[in-house]
RONUKE-69280 format. One record per atom (N, C-alpha, C): atom name; x, y, z negated. Coordinates in pm, 1 decimal. Layout:
+------+----------+----------+----------+
| atom |       xx |       yy |       zz |
+------+----------+----------+----------+
|   CA |        X |        Y |        Z |
...
+------+----------+----------+----------+
//
This chain:
+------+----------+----------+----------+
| atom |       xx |       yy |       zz |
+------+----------+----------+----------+
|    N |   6809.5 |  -6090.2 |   3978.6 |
|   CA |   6828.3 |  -6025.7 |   4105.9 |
|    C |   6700.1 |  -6041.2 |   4186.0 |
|    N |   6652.8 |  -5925.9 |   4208.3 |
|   CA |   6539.4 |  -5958.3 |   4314.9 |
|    C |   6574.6 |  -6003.4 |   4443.8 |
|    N |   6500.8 |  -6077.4 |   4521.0 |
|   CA |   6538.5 |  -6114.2 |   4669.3 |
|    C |   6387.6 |  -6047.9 |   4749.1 |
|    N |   6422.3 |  -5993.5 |   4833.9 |
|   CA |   6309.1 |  -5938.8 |   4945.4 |
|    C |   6357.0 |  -6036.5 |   5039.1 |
|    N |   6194.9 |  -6076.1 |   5119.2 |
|   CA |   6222.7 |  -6190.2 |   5205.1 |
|    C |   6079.0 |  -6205.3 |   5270.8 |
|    N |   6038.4 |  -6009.0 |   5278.4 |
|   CA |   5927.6 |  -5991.5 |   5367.2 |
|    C |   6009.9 |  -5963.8 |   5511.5 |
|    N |   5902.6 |  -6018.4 |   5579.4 |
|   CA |   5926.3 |  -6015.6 |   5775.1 |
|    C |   5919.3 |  -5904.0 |   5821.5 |
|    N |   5960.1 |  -5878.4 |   5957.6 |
|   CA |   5949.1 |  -5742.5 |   6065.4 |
|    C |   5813.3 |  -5815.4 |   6143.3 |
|    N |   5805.5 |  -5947.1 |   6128.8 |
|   CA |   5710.4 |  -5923.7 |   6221.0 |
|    C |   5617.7 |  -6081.2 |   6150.6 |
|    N |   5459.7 |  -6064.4 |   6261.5 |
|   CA |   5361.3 |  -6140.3 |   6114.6 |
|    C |   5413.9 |  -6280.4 |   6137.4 |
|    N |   5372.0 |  -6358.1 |   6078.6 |
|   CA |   5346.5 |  -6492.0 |   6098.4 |
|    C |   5292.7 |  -6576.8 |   6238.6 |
|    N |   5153.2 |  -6531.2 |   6215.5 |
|   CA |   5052.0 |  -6589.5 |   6296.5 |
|    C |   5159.2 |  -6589.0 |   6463.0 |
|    N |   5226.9 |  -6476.4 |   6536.9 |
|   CA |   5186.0 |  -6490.6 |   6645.8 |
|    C |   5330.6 |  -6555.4 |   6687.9 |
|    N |   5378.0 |  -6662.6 |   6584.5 |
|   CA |   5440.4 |  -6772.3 |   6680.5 |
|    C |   5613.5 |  -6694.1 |   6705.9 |
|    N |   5646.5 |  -6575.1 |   6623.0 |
|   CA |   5760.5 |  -6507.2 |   6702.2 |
|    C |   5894.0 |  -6574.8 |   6525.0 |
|    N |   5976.9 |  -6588.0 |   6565.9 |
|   CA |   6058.1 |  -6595.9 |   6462.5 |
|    C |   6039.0 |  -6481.8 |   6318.6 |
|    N |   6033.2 |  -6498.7 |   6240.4 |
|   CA |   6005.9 |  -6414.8 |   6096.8 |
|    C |   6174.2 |  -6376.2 |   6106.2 |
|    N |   6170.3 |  -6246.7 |   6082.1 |
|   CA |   6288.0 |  -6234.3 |   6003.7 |
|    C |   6305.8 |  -6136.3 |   5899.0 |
|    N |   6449.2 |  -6220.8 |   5813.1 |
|   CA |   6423.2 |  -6098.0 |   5638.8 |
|    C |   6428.2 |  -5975.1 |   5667.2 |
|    N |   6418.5 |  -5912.4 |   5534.5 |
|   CA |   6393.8 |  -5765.0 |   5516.5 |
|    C |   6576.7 |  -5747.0 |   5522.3 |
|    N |   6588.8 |  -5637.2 |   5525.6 |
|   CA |   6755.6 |  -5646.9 |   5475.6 |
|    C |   6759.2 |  -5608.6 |   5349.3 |
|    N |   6894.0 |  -5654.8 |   5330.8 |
|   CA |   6957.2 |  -5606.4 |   5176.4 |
|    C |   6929.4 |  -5547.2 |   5120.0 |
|    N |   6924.8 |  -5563.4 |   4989.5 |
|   CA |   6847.8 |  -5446.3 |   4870.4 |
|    C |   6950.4 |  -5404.3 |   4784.9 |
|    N |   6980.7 |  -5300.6 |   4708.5 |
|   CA |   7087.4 |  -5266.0 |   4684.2 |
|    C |   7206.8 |  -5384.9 |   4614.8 |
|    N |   7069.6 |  -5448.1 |   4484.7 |
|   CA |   7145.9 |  -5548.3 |   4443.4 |
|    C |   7179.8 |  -5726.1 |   4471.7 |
|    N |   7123.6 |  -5696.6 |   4615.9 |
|   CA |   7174.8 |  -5798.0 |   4706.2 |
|    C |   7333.3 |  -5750.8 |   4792.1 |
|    N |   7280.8 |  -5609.7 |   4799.1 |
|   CA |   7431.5 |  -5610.6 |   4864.1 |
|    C |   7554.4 |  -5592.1 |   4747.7 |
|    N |   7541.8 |  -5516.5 |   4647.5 |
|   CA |   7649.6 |  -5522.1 |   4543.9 |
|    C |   7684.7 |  -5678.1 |   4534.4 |
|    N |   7603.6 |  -5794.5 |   4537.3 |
|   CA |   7648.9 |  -5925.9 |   4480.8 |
|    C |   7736.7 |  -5947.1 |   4620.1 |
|    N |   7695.4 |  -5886.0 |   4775.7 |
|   CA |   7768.3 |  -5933.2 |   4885.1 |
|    C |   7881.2 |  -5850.5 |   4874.4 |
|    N |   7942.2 |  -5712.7 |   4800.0 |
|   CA |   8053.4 |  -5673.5 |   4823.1 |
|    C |   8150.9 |  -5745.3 |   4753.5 |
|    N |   8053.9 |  -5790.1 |   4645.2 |
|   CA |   8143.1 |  -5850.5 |   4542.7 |
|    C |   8226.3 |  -5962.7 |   4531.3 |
|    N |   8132.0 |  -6002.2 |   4635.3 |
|   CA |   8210.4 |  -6162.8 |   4668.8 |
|    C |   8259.1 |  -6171.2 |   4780.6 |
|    N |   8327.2 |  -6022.9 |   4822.6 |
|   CA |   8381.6 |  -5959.4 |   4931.4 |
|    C |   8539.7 |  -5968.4 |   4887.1 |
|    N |   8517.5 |  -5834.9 |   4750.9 |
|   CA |   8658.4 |  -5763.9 |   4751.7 |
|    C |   8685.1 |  -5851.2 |   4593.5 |
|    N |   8632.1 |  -5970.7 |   4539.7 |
|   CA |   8708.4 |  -6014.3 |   4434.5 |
|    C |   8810.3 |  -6113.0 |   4471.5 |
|    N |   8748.1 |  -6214.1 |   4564.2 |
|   CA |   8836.5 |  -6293.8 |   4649.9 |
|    C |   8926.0 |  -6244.3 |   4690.1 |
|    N |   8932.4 |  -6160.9 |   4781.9 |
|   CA |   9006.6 |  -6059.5 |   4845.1 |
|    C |   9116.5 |  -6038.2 |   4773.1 |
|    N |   9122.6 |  -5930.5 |   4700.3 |
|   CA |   9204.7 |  -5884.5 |   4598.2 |
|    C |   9286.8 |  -6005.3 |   4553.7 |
|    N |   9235.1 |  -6082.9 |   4464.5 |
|   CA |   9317.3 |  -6219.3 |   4415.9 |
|    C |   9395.2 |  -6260.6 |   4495.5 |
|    N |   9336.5 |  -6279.2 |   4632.7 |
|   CA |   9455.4 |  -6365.2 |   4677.2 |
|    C |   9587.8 |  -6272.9 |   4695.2 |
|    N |   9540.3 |  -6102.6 |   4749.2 |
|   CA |   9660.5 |  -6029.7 |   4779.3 |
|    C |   9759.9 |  -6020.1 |   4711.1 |
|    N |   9657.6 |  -6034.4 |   4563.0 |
|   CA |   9772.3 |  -5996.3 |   4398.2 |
|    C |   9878.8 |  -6090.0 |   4443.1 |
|    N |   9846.2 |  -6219.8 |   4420.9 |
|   CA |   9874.3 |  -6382.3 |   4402.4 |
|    C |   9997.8 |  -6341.4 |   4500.7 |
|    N |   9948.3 |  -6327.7 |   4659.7 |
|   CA |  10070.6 |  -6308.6 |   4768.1 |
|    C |  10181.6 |  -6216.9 |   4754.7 |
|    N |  10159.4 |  -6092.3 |   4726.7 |
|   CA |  10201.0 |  -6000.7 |   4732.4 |
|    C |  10246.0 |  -5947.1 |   4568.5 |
|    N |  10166.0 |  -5952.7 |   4486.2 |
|   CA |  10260.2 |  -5954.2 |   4324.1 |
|    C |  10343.9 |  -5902.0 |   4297.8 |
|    N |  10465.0 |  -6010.3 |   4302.9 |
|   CA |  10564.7 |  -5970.3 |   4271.6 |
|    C |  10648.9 |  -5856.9 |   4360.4 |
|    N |  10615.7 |  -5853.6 |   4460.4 |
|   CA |  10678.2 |  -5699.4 |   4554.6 |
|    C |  10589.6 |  -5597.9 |   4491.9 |
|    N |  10451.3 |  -5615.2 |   4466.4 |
|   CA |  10403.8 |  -5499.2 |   4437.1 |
|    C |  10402.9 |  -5453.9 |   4315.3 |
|    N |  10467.1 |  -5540.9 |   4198.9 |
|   CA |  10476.5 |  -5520.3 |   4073.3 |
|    C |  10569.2 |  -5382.0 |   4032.3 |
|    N |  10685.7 |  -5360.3 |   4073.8 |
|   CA |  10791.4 |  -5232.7 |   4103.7 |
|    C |  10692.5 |  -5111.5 |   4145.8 |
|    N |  10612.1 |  -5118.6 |   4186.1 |
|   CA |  10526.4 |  -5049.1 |   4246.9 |
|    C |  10447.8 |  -4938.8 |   4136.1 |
|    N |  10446.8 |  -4751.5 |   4139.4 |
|   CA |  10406.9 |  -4708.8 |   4043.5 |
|    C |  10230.7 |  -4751.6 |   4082.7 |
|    N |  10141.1 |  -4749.8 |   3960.5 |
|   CA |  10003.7 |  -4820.0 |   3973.6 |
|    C |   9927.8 |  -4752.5 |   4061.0 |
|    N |   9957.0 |  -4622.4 |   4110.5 |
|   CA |   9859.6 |  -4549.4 |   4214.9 |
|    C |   9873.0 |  -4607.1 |   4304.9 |
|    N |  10017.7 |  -4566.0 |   4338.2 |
|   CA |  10081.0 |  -4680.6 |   4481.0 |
|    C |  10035.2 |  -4811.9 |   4508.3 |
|    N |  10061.7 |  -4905.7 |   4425.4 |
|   CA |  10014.1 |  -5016.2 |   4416.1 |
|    C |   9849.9 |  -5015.6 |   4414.0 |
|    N |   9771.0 |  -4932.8 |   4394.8 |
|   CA |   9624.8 |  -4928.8 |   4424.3 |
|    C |   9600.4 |  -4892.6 |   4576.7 |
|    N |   9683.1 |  -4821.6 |   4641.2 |
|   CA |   9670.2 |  -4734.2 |   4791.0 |
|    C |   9692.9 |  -4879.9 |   4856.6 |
|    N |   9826.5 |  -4939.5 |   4821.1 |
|   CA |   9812.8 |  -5064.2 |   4926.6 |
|    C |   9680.2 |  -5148.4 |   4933.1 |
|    N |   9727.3 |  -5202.7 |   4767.1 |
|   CA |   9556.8 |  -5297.5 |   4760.5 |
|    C |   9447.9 |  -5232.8 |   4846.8 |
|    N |   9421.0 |  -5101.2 |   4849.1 |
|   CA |   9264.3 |  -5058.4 |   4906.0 |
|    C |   9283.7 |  -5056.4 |   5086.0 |
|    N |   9445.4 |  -5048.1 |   5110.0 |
|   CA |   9457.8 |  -4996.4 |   5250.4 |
|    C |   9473.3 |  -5142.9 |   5289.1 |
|    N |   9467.9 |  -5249.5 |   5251.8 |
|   CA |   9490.5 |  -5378.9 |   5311.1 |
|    C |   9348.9 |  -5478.2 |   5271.0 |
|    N |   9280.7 |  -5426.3 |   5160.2 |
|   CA |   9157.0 |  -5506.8 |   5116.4 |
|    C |   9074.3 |  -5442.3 |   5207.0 |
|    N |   9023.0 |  -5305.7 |   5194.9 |
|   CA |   8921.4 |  -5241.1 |   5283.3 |
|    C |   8845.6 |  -5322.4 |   5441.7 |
|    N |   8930.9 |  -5308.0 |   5501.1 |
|   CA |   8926.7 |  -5377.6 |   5649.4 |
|    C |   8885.0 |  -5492.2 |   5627.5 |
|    N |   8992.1 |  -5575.3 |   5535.7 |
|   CA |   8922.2 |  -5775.5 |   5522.6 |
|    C |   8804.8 |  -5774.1 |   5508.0 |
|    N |   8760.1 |  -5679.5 |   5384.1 |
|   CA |   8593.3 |  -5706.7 |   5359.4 |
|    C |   8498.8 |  -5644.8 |   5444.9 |
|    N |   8529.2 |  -5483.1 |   5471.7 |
|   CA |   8439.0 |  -5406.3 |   5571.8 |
|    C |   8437.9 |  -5479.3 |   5701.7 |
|    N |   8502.4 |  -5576.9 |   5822.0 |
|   CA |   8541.9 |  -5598.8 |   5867.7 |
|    C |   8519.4 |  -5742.0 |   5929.5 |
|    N |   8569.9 |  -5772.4 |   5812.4 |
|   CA |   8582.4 |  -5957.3 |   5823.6 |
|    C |   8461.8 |  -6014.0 |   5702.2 |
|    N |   8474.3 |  -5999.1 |   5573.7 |
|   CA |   8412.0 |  -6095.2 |   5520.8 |
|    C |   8244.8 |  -6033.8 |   5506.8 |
|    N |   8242.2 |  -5908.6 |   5423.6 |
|   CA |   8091.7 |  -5883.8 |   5410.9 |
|    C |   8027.3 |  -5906.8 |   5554.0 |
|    N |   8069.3 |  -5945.3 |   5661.0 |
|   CA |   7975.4 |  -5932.8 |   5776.7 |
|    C |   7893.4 |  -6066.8 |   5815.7 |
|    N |   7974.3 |  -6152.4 |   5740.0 |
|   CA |   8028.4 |  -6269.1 |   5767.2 |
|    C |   7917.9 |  -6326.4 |   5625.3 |
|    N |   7925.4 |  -6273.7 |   5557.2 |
|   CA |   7825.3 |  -6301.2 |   5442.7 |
|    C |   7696.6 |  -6248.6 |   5463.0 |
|    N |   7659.0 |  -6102.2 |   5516.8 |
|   CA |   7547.7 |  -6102.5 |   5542.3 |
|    C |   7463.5 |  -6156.5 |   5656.6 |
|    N |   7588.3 |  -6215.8 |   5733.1 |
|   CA |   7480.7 |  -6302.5 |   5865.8 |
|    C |   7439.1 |  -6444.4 |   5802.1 |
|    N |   7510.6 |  -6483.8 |   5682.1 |
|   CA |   7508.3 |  -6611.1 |   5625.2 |
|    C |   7379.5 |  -6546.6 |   5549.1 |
|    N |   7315.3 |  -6431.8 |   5515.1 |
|   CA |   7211.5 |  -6436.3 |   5397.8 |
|    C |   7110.8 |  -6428.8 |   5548.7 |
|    N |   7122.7 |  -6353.4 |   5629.1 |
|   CA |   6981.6 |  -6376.4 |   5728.9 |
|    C |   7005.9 |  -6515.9 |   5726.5 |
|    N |   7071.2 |  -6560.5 |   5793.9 |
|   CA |   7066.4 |  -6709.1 |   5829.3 |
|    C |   6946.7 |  -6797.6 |   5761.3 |
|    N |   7017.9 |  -6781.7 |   5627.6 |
|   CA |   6950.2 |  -6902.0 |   5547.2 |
|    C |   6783.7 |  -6830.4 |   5506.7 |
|    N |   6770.6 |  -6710.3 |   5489.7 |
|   CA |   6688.5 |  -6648.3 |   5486.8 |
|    C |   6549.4 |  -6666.8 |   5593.1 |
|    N |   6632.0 |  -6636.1 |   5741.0 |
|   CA |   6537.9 |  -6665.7 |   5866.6 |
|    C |   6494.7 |  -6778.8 |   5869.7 |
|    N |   6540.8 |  -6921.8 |   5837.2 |
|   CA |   6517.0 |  -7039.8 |   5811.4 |
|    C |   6432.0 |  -7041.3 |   5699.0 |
|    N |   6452.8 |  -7012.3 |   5564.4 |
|   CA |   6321.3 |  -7041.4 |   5487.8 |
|    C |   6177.3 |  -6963.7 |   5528.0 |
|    N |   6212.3 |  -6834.8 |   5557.6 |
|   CA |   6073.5 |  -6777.9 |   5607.0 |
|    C |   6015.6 |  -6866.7 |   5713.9 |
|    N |   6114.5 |  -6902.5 |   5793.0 |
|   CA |   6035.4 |  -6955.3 |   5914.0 |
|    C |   6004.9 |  -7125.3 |   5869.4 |
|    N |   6052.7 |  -7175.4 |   5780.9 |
|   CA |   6002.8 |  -7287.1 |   5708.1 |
|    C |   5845.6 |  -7272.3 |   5651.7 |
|    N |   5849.6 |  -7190.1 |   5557.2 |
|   CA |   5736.1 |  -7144.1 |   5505.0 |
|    C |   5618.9 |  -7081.3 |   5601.5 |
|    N |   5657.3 |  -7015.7 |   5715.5 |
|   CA |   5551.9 |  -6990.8 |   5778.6 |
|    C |   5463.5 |  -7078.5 |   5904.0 |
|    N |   5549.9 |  -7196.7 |   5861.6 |
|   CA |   5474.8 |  -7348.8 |   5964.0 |
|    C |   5377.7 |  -7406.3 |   5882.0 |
|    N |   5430.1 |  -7403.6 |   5704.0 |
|   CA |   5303.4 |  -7479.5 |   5637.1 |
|    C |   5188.3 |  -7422.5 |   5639.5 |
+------+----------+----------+----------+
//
């Protein structure tokens, strides 16, 4: 996986560095560890009600109840966690 972890702005003049954003296959690894969690737990909860369920149906819920958690709640929540740690090493690296 490549990581980009060039700045908006230089070094030298003292201003916080921050990353590039997401690259495609940075964000596929962030959806992913969006809607796999996700999903599992709904199966796990929900299962056995949704088992009776013909498989389209049972896909419309999964997407109409996963969608939101991840669009919403978790990918956002993961990509402030990749600046995070991101803004911190650049700005680590740009003191030495």
């Amino acid at each position: 996986m490549s990581t980009s972890i060039s700045s908006t702005a230089p070094a030298s003049t003292g201003t916080l560095r921050r990353p590039a954003p997401p690259n495609t296959h940075q964000m596929a690894l962030i959806i992913w560890l969006s809607v796999f969690p996700t999903l599992t737990i709904i199966n796990l909860a929900f299962g056995q009600w949704l088992e009776p369920l013909h498989p389209v149906l049972r896909t419309l819920v999964l997407a109409t109840v996963a969608v939101p958690i991840v669009i919403y709640g978790l990918a956002p929540q993961l990509l402030r966690l990749r600046a995070h740690i991101l803004t911190r090493f650049l700005n680590r690296r740009s003191r030495r």
